[in-house]
N, CA, C and O atoms as a GROMACS GRO file, in nm:
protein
  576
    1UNK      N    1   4.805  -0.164  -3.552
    1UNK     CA    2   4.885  -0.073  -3.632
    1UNK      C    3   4.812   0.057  -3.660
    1UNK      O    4   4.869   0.164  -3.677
    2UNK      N    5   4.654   0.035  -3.663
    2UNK     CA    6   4.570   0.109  -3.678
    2UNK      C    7   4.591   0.224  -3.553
    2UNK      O    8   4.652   0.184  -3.454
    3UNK      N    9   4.552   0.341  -3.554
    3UNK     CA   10   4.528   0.404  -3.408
    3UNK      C   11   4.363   0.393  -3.458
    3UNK      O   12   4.312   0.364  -3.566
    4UNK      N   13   4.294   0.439  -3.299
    4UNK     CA   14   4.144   0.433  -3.301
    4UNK      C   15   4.138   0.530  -3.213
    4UNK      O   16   4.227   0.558  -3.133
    5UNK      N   17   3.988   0.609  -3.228
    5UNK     CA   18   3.936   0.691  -3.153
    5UNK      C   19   3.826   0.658  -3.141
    5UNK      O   20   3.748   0.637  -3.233
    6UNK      N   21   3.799   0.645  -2.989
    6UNK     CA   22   3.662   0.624  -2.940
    6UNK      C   23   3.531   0.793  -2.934
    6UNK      O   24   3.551   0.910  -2.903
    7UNK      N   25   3.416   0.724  -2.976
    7UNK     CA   26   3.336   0.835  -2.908
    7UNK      C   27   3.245   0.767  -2.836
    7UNK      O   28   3.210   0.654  -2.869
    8UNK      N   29   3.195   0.830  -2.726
    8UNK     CA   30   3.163   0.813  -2.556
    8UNK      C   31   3.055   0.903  -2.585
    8UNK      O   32   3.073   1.018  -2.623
    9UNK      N   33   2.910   0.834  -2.561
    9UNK     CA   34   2.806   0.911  -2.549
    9UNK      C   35   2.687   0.814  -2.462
    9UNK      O   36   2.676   0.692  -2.468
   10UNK      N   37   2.638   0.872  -2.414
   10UNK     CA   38   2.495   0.820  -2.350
   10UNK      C   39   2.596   0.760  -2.189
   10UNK      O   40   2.677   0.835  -2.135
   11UNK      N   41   2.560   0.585  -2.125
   11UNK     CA   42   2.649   0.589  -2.037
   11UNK      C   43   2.721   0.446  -2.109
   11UNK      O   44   2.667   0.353  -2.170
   12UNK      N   45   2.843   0.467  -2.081
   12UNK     CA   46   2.920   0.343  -2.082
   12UNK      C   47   2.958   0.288  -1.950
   12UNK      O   48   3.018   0.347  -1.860
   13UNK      N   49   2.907   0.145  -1.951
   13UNK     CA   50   2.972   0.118  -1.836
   13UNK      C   51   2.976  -0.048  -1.776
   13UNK      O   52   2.878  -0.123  -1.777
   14UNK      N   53   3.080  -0.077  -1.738
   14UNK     CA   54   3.157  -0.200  -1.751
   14UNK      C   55   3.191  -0.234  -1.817
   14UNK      O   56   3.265  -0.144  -1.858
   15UNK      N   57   3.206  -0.346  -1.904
   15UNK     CA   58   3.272  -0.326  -2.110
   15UNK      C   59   3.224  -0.286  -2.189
   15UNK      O   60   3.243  -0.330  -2.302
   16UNK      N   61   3.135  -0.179  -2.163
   16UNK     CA   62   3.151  -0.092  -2.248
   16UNK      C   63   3.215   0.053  -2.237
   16UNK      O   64   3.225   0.126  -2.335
   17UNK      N   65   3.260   0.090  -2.102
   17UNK     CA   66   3.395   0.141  -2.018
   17UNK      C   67   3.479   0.104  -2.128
   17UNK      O   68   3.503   0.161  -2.234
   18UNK      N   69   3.520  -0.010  -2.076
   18UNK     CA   70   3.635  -0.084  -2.115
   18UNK      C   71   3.639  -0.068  -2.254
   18UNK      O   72   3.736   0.000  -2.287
   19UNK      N   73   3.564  -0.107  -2.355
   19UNK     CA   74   3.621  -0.084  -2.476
   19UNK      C   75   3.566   0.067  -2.507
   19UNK      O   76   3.533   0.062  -2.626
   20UNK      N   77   3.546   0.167  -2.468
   20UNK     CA   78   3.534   0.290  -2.504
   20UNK      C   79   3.674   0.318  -2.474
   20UNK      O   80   3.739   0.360  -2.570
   21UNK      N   81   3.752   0.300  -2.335
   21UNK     CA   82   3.888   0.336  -2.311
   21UNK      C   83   3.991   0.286  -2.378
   21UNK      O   84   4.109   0.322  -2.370
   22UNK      N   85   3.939   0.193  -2.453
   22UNK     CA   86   4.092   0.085  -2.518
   22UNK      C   87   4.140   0.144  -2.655
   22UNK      O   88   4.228   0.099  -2.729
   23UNK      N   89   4.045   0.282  -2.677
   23UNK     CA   90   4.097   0.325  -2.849
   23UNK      C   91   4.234   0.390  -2.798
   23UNK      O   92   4.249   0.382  -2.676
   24UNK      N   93   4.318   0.442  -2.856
   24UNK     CA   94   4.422   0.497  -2.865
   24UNK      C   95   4.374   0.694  -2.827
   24UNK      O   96   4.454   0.769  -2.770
   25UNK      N   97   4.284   0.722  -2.857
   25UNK     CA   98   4.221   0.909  -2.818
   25UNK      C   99   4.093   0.831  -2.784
   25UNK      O  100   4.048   0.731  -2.839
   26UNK      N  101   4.052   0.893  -2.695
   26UNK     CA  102   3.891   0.885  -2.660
   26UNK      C  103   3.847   1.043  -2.635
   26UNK      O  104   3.886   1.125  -2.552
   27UNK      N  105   3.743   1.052  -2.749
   27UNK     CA  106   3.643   1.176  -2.685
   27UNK      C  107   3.544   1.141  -2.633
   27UNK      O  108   3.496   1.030  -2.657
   28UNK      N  109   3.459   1.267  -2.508
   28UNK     CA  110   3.349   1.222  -2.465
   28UNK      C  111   3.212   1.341  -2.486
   28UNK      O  112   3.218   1.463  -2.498
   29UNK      N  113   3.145   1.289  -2.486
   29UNK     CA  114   3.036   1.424  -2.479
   29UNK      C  115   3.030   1.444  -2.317
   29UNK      O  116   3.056   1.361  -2.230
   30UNK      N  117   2.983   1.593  -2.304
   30UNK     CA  118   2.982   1.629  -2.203
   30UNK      C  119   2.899   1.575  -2.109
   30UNK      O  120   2.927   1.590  -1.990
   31UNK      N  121   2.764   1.490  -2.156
   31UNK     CA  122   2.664   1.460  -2.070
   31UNK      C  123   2.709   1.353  -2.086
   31UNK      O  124   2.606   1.286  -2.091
   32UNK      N  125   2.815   1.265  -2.102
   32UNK     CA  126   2.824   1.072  -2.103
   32UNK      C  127   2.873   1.047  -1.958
   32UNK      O  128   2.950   1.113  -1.888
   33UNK      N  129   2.809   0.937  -1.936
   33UNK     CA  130   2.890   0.914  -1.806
   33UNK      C  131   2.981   0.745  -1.832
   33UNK      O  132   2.972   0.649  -1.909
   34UNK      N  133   3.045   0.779  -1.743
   34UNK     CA  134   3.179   0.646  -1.765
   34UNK      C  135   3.106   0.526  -1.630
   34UNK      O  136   3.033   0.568  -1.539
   35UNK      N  137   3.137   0.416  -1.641
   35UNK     CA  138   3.168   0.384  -1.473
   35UNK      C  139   3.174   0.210  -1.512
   35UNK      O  140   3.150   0.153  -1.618
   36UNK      N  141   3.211   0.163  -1.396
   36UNK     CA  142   3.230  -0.032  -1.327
   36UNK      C  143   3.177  -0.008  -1.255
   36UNK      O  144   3.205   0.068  -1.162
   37UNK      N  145   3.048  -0.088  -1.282
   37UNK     CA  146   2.920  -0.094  -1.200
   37UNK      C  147   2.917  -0.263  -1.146
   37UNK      O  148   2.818  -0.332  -1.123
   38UNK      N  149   3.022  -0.291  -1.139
   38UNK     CA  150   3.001  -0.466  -1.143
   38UNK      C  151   2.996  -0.538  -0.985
   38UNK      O  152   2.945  -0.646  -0.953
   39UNK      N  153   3.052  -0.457  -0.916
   39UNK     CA  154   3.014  -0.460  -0.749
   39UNK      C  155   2.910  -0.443  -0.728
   39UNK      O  156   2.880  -0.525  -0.642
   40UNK      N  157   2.832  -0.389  -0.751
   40UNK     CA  158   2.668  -0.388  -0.723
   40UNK      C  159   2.582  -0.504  -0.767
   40UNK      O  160   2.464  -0.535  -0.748
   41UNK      N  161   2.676  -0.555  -0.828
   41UNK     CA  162   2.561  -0.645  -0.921
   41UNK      C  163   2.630  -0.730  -0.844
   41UNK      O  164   2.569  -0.830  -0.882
   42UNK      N  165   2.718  -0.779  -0.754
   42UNK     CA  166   2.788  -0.894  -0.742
   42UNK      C  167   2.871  -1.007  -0.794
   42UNK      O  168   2.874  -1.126  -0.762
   43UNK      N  169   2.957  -0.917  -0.908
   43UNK     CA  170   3.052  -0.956  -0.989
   43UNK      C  171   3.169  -0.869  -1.033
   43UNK      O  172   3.136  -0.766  -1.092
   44UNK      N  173   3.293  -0.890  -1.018
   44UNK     CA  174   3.391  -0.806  -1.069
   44UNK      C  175   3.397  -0.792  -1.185
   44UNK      O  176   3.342  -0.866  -1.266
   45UNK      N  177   3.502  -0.640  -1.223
   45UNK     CA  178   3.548  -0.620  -1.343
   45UNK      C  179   3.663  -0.641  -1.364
   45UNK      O  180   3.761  -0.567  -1.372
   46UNK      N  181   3.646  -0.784  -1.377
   46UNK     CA  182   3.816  -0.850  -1.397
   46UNK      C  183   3.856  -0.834  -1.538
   46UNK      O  184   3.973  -0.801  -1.558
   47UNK      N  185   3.772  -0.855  -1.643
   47UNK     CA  186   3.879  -0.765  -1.737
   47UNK      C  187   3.888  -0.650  -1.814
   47UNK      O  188   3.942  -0.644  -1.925
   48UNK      N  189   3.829  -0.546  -1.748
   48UNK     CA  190   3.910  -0.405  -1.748
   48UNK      C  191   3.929  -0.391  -1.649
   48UNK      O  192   3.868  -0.298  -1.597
   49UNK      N  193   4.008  -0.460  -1.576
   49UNK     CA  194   4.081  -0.398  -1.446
   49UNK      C  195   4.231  -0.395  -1.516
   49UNK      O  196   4.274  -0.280  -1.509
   50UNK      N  197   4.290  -0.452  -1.557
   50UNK     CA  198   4.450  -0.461  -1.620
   50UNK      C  199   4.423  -0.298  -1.656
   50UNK      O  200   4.469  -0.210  -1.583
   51UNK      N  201   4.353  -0.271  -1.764
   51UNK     CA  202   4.400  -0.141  -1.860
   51UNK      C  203   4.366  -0.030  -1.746
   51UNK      O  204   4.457   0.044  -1.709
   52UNK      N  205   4.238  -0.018  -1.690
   52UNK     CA  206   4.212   0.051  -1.605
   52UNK      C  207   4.301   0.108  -1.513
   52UNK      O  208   4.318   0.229  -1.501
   53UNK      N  209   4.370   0.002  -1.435
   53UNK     CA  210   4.488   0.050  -1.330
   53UNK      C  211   4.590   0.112  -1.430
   53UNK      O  212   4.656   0.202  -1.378
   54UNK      N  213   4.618   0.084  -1.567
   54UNK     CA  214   4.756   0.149  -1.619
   54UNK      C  215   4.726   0.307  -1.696
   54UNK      O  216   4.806   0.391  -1.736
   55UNK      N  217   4.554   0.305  -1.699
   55UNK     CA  218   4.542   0.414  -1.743
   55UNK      C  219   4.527   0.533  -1.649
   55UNK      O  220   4.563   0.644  -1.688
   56UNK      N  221   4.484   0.518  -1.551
   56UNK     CA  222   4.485   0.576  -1.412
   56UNK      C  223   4.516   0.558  -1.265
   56UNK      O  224   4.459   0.602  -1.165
   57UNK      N  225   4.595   0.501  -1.276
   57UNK     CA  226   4.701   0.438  -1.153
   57UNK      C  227   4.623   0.364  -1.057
   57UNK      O  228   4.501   0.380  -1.065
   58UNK      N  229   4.668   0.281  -0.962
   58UNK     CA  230   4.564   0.252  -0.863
   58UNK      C  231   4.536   0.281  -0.754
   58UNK      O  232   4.540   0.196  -0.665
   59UNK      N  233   4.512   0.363  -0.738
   59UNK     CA  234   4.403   0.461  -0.639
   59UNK      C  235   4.241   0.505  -0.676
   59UNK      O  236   4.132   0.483  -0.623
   60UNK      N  237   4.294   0.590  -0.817
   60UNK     CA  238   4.179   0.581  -0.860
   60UNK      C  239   4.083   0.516  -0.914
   60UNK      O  240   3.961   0.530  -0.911
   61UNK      N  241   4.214   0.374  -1.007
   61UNK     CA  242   4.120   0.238  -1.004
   61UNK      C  243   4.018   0.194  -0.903
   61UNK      O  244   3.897   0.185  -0.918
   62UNK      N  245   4.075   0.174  -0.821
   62UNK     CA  246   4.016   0.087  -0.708
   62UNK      C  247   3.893   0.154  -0.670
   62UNK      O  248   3.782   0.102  -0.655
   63UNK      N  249   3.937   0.310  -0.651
   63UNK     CA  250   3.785   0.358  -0.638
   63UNK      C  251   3.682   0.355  -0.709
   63UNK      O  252   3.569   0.340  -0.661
   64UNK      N  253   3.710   0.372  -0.850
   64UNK     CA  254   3.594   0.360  -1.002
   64UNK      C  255   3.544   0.221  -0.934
   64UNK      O  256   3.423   0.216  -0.913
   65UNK      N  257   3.634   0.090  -0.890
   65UNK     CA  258   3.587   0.005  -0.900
   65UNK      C  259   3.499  -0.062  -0.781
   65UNK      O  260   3.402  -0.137  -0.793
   66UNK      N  261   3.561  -0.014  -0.664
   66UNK     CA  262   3.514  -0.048  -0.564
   66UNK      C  263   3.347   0.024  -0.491
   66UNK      O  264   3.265  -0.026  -0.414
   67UNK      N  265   3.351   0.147  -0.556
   67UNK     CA  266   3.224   0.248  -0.544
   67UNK      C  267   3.151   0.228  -0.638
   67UNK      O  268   3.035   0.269  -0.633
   68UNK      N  269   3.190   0.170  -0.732
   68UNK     CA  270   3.106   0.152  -0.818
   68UNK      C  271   2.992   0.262  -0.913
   68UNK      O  272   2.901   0.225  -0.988
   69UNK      N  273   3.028   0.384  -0.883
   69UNK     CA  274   2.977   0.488  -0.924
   69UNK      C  275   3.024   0.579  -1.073
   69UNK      O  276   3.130   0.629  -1.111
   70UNK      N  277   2.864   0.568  -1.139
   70UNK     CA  278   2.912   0.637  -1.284
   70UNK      C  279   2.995   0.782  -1.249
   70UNK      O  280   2.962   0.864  -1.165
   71UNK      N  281   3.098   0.786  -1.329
   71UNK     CA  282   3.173   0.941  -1.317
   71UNK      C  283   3.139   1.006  -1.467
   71UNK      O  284   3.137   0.949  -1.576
   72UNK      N  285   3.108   1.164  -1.429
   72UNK     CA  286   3.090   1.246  -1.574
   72UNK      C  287   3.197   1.254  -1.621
   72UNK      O  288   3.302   1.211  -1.572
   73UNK      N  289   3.177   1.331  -1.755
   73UNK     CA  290   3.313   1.375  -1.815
   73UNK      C  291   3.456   1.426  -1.786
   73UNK      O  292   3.575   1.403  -1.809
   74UNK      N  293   3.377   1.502  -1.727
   74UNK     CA  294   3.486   1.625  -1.636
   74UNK      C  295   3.562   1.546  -1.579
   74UNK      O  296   3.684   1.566  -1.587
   75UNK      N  297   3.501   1.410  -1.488
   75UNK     CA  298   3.629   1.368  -1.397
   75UNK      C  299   3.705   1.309  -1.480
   75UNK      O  300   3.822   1.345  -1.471
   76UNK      N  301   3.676   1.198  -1.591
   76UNK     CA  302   3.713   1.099  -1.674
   76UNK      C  303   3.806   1.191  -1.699
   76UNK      O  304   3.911   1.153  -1.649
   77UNK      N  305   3.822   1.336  -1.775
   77UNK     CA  306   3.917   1.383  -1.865
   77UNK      C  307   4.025   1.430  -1.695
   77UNK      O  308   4.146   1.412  -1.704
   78UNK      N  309   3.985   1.466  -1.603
   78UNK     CA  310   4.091   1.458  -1.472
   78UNK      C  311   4.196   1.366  -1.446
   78UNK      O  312   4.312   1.395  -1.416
   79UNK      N  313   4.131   1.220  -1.467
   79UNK     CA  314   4.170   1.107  -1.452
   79UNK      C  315   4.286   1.048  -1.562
   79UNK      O  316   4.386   0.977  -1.565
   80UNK      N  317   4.191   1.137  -1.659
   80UNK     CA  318   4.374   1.070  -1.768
   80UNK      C  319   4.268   0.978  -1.845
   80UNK      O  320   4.334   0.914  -1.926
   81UNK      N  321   4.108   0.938  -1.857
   81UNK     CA  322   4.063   0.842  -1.911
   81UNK      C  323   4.065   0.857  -2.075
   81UNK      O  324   4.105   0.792  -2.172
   82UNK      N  325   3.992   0.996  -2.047
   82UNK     CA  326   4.008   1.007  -2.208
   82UNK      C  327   4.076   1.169  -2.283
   82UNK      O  328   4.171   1.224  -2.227
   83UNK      N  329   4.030   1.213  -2.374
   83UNK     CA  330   4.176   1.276  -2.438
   83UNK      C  331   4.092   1.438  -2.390
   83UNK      O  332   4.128   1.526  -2.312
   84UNK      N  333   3.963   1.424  -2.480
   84UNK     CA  334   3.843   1.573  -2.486
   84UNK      C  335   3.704   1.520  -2.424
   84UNK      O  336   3.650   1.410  -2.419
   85UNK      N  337   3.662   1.673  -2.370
   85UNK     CA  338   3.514   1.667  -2.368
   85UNK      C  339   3.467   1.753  -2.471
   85UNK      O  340   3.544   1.831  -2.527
   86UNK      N  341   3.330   1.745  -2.503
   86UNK     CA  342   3.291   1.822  -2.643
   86UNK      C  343   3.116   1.812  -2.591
   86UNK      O  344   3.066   1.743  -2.502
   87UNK      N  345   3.058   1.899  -2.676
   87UNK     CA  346   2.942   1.913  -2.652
   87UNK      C  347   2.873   1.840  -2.695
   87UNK      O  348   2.870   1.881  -2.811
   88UNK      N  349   2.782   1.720  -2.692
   88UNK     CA  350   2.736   1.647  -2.760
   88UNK      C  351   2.721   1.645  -2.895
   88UNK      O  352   2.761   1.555  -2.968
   89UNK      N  353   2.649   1.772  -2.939
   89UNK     CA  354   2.628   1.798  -3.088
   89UNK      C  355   2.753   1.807  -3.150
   89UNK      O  356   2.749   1.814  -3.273
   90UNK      N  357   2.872   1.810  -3.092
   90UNK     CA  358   2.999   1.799  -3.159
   90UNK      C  359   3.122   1.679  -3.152
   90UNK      O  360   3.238   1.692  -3.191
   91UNK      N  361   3.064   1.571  -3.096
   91UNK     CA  362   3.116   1.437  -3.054
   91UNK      C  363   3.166   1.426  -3.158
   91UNK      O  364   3.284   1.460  -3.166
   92UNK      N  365   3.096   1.372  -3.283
   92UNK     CA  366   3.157   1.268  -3.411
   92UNK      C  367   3.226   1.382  -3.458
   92UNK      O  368   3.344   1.360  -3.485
   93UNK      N  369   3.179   1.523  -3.479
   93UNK     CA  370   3.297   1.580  -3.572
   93UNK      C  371   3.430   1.606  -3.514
   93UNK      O  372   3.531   1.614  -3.583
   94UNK      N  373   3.426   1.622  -3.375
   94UNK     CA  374   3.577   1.581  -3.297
   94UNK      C  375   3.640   1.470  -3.322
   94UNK      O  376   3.760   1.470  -3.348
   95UNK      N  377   3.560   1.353  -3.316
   95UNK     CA  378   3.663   1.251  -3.320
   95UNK      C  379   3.699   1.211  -3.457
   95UNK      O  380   3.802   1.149  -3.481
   96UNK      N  381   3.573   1.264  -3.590
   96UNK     CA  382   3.644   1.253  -3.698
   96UNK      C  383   3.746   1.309  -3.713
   96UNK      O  384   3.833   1.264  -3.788
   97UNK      N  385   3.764   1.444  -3.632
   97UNK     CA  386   3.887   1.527  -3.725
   97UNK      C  387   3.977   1.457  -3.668
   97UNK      O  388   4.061   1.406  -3.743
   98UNK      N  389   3.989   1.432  -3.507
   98UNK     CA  390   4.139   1.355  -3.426
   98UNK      C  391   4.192   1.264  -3.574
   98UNK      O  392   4.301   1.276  -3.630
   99UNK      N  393   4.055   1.157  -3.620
   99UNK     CA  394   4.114   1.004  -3.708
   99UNK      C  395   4.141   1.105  -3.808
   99UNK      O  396   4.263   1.090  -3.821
  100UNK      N  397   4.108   1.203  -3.892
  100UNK     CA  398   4.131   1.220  -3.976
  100UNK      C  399   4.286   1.259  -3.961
  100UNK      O  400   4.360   1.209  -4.045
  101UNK      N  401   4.337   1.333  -3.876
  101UNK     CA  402   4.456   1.397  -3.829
  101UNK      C  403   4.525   1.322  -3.874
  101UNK      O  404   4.597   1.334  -3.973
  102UNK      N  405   4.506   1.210  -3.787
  102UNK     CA  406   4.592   1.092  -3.789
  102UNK      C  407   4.641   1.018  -3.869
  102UNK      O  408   4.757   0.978  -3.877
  103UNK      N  409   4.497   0.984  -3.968
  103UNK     CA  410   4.541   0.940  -4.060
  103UNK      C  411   4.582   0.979  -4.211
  103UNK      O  412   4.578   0.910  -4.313
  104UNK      N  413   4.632   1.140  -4.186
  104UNK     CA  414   4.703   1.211  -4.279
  104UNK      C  415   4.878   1.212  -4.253
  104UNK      O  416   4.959   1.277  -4.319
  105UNK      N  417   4.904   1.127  -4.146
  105UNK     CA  418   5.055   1.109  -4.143
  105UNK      C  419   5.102   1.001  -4.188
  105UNK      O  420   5.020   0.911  -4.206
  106UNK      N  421   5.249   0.975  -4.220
  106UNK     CA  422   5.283   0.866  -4.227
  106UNK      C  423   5.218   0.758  -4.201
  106UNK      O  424   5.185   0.754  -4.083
  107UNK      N  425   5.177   0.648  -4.275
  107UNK     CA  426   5.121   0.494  -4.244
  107UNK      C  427   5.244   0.424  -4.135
  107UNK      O  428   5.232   0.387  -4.019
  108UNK      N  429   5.359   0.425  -4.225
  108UNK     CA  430   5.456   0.350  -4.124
  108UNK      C  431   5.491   0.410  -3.962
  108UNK      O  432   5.480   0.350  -3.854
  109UNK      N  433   5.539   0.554  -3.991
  109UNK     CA  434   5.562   0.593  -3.877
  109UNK      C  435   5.457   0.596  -3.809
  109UNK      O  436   5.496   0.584  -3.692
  110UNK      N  437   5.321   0.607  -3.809
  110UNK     CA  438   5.208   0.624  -3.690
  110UNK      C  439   5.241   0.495  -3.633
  110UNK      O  440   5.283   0.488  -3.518
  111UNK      N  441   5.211   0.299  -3.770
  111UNK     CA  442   5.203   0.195  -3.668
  111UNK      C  443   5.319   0.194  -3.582
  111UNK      O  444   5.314   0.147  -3.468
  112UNK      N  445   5.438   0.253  -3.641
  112UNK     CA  446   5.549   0.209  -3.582
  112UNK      C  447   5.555   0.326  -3.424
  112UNK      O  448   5.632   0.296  -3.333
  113UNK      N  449   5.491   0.415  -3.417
  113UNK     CA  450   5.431   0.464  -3.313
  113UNK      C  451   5.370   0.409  -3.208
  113UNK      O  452   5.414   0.399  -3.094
  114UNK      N  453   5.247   0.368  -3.258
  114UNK     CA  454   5.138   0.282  -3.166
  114UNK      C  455   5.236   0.167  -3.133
  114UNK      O  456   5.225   0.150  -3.011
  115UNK      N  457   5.299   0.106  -3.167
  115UNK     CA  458   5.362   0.011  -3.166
  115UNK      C  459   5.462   0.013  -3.031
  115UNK      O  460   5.456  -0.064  -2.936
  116UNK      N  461   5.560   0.127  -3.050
  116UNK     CA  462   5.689   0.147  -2.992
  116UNK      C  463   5.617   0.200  -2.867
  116UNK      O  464   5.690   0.172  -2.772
  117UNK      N  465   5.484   0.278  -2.814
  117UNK     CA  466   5.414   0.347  -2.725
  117UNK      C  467   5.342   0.262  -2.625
  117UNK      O  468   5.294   0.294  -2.517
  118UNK      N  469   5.348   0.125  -2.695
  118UNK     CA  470   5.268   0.034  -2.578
  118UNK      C  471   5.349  -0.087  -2.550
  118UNK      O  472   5.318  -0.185  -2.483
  119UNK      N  473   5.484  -0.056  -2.631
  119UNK     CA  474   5.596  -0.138  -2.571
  119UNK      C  475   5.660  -0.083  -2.454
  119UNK      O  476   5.686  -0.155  -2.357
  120UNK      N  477   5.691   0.050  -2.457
  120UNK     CA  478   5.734   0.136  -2.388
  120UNK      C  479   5.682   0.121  -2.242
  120UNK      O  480   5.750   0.098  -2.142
  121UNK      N  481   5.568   0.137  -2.251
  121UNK     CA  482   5.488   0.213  -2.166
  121UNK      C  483   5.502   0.121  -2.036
  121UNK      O  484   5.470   0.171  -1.928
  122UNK      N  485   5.548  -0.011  -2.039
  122UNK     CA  486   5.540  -0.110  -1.959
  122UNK      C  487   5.710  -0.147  -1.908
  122UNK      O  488   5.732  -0.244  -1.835
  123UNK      N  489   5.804  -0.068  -1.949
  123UNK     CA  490   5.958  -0.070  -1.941
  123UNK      C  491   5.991   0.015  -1.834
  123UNK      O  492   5.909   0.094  -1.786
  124UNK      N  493   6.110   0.002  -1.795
  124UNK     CA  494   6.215   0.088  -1.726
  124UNK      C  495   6.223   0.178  -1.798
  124UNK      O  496   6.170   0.168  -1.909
  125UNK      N  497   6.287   0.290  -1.763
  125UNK     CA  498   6.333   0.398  -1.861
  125UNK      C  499   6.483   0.373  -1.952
  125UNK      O  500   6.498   0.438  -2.056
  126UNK      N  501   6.570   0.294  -1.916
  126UNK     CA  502   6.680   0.254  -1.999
  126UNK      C  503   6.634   0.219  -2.064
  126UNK      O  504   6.618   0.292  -2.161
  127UNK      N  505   6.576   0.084  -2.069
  127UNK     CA  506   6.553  -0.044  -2.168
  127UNK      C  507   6.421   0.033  -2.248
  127UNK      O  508   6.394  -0.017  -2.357
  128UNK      N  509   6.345   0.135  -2.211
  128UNK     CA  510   6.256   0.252  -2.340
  128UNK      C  511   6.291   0.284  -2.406
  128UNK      O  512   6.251   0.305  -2.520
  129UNK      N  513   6.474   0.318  -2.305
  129UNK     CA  514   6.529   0.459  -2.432
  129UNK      C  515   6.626   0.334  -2.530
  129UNK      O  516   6.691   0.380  -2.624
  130UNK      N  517   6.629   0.240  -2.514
  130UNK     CA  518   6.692   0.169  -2.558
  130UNK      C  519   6.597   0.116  -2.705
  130UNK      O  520   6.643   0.135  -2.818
  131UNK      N  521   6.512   0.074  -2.690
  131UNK     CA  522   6.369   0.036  -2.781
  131UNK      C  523   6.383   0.158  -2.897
  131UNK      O  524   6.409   0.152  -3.018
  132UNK      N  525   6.354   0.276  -2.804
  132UNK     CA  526   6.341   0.407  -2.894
  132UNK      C  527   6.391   0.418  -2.979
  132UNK      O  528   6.338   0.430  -3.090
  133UNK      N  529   6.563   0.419  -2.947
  133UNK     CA  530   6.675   0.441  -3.009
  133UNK      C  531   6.625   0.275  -3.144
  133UNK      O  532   6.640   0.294  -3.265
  134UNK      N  533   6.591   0.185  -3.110
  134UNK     CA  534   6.580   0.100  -3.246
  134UNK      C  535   6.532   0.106  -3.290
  134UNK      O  536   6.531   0.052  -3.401
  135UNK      N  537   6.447   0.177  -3.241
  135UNK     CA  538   6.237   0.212  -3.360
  135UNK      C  539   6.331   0.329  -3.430
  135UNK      O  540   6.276   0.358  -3.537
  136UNK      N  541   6.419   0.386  -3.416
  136UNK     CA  542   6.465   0.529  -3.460
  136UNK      C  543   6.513   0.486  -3.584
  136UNK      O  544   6.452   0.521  -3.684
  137UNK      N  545   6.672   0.373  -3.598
  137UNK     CA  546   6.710   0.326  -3.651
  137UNK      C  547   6.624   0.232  -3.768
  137UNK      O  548   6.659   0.208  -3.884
  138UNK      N  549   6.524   0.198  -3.709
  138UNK     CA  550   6.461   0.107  -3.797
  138UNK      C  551   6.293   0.238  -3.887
  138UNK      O  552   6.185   0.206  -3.938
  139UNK      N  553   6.345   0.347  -3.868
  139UNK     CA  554   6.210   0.419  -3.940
  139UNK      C  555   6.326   0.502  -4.036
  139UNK      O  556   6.280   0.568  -4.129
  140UNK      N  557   6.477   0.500  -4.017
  140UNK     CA  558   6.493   0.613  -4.092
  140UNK      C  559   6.504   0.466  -4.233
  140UNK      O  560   6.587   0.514  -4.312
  141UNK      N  561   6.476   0.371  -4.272
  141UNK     CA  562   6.464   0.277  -4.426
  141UNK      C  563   6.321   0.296  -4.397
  141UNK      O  564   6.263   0.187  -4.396
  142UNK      N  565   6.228   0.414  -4.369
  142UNK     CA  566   6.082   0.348  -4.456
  142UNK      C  567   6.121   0.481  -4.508
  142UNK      O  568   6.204   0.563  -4.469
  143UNK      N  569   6.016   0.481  -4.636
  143UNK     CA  570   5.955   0.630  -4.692
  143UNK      C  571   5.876   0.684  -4.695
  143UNK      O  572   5.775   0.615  -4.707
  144UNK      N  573   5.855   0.821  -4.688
  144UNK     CA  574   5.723   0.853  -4.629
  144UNK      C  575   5.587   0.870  -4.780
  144UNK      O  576   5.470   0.896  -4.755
   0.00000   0.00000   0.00000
C-alpha cells in the first residue's frame, strides 16, 4: 500500500538488482552499476527474472541476463530500470524528496494507486479500463 523508493549506489547485482528494482521509483547515482551476474558463476537468476522481463521487455532481459555484464546508470535509466540518475552526493536527497512527494498525497488514493497499477499492468486493455473505471467508483467514498 506503501509506495517505496529505492536508492542504488556502489554495485548492485543479482538480488540485490532485484530488490533495488522492486521499489515503486528507483534512483541511481551516477557511478552505481546494476547487473545478473549469475551466469558466470554457474547459476541462474531465476528470481528476478519474472520482474526483470516486465520491467524491460525481453530482449533486453535476456541480454542483462545472458551477458552477464554490470550496466551503468545511463543505460539502466534507457532501459526503463529506474526513474533518475543523480550525482552521488545527491542520491538520498533525491529519493527523500520523490518519498516525501509522495507521501504528502492522499493515503487512500496513493494505496489505491499502487494497487490498481500492478493490477493493471498485467491485463488487456478492456478488462484495465474496466478495473479503472471501479477503482474510480470505489475512491470517490474515501476522504481526503
Amino acid at each position: 500500500r506503501v509506495p517505496v523508493v529505492t536508492a542504488i549506489n556502489g554495485s548492485a547485482m543479482g538480488g540485490g538488482a532485484g530488490l533495488a528494482l522492486a521499489g515503486d521509483l528507483a534512483v541511481m547515482a551516477d557511478t552505481a552499476k546494476l547487473g545478473y551476474p549469475e551466469t558466470k558463476h554457474g547459476i541462474v537468476a531465476a528470481i528476478v527474472l519474472a520482474n526483470l522481463v516486465r520491467q524491460v521487455g525481453r530482449k533486453a532481459a535476456f541480454e542483462l541476463v545472458a551477458l552477464a555484464e554490470p550496466i551503468g546508470a545511463e543505460r539502466a535509466l534507457q532501459l526503463g530500470m529506474i526513474n533518475r540518475v543523480v550525482p552521488l552526493e545527491n542520491l538520498m536527497e533525491e529519493s527523500l524528496f520523490l518519498a516525501e512527494k509522495m507521501a504528502a498525497v492522499s493515503r487512500p488514493a496513493m494505496a489505491e494507486t499502487k494497487r490498481l497499477f500492478h493490477e493493471v499492468s498485467e491485463l488487456g486493455l478492456e478488462e484495465a479500463l474496466k478495473r479503472g473505471r471501479d477503482a474510480n467508483k470505489r475512491m470517490r467514498t474515501f476522504q481526503k
